[in-house]
Structure formats: C-alpha cells, structure tokens
N, C-alpha and C positions, 0 to 999 in steps of 0.2 A: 427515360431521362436519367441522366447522372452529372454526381458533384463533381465530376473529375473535371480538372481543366487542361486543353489542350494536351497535348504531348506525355500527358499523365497515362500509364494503361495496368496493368494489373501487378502486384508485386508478386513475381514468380515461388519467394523464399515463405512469404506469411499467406500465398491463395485471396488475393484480396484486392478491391480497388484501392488507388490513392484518392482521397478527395480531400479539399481543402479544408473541410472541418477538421479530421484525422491524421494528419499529415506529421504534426509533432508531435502525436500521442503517442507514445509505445504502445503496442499492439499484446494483447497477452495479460495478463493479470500484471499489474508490478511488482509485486514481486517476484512474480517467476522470471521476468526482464531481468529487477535487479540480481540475483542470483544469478542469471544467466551470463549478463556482464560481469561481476564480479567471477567467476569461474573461470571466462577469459582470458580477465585480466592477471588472477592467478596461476593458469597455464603459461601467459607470456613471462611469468616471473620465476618459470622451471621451478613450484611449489609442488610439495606432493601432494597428494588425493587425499591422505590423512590430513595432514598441518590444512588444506583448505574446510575440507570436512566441519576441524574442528571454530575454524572461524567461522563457515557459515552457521553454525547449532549455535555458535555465542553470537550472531547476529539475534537470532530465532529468541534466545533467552532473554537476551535485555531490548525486545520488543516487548515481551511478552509480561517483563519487568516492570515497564514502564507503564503498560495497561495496566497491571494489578496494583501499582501508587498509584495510579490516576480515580483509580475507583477505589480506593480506600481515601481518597481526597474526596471524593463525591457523597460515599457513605457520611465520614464524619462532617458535611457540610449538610447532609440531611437529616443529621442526627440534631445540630446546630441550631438549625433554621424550626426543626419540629416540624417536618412537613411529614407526612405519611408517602407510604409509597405510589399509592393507589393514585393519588391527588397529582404527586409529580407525572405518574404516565400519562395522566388524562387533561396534562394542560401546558401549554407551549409557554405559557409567560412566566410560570416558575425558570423553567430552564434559562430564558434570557435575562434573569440577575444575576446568574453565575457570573 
C-alpha cells in the first residue's frame, strides 16, 4: 500500500514517492534546501562563488548568533527564577512558564 495518489509516481530527481503527507515539504535537511535555493538564486544573479560564499557563512553566523542570545536569555532567566539545572531537565512544567 501507498500514500501516493493517483497519477503521483516516483520523483525521478530526489529517488522518492510523492505522497500527500510529503508533498510540501522539502525533501533534505533545510537547510541544505535553503542553501541550495539560495545558490541558485545567486547563480541567476551572475554573483561570484566568493561574494555568495561569503553571504552564505554570514547566514551560518547570525544563526549561530541568535542561538547563543537565546541561551544567554535562558541562562540568565535561570539564574533569575533560582531553578537548578538538574530540576529544569527533569521537568516539563518549568519550561512552560517561559
């Protein structure tokens, strides 16, 4: 049995059924999508291999950015609250005051 419907049959480019659950999803990690779109889109903009390079690394950094205030926001809200750490992992209804 399969989710595919009708007239749906394999996608020759990703080795894969289409099925109606999957069908919007990008296929692939997304990020390696997004990159991958974005690389397109800057080949169609005749960008070089450097200049794209360096946008995608400053993509990478201010992800990476953004994780490391997001948990210096969490730390000093745990510092705040006086919870232990121990306590926060081993209980779900701390996390939902956040």
């Amino acid at each position: 049995l399969s989710d595919s419907e009708p007239g749906e049959g394999d996608d020759e480019k990703e080795g894969h059924a289409i099925t109606r659950k999957n069908r919007g999803i990008p296929h692939g990690t997304r990020v390696e999508q997004g990159t991958k779109l974005l690389k397109e889109f800057l080949d169609i903009m005749n960008m070089a291999r450097q200049t794209q390079q360096m946008i995608i690394e400053g993509q990478k950094f201010n992800t990476q950015k953004k994780f490391i205030q997001t948990m210096r926001m969490l730390d000093d809200w745990v510092k705040e609250k006086n919870y232990p750490i121990d306590d926060i992992m081993k209980h779900d209804s701390i996390i939902h005051t956040l």
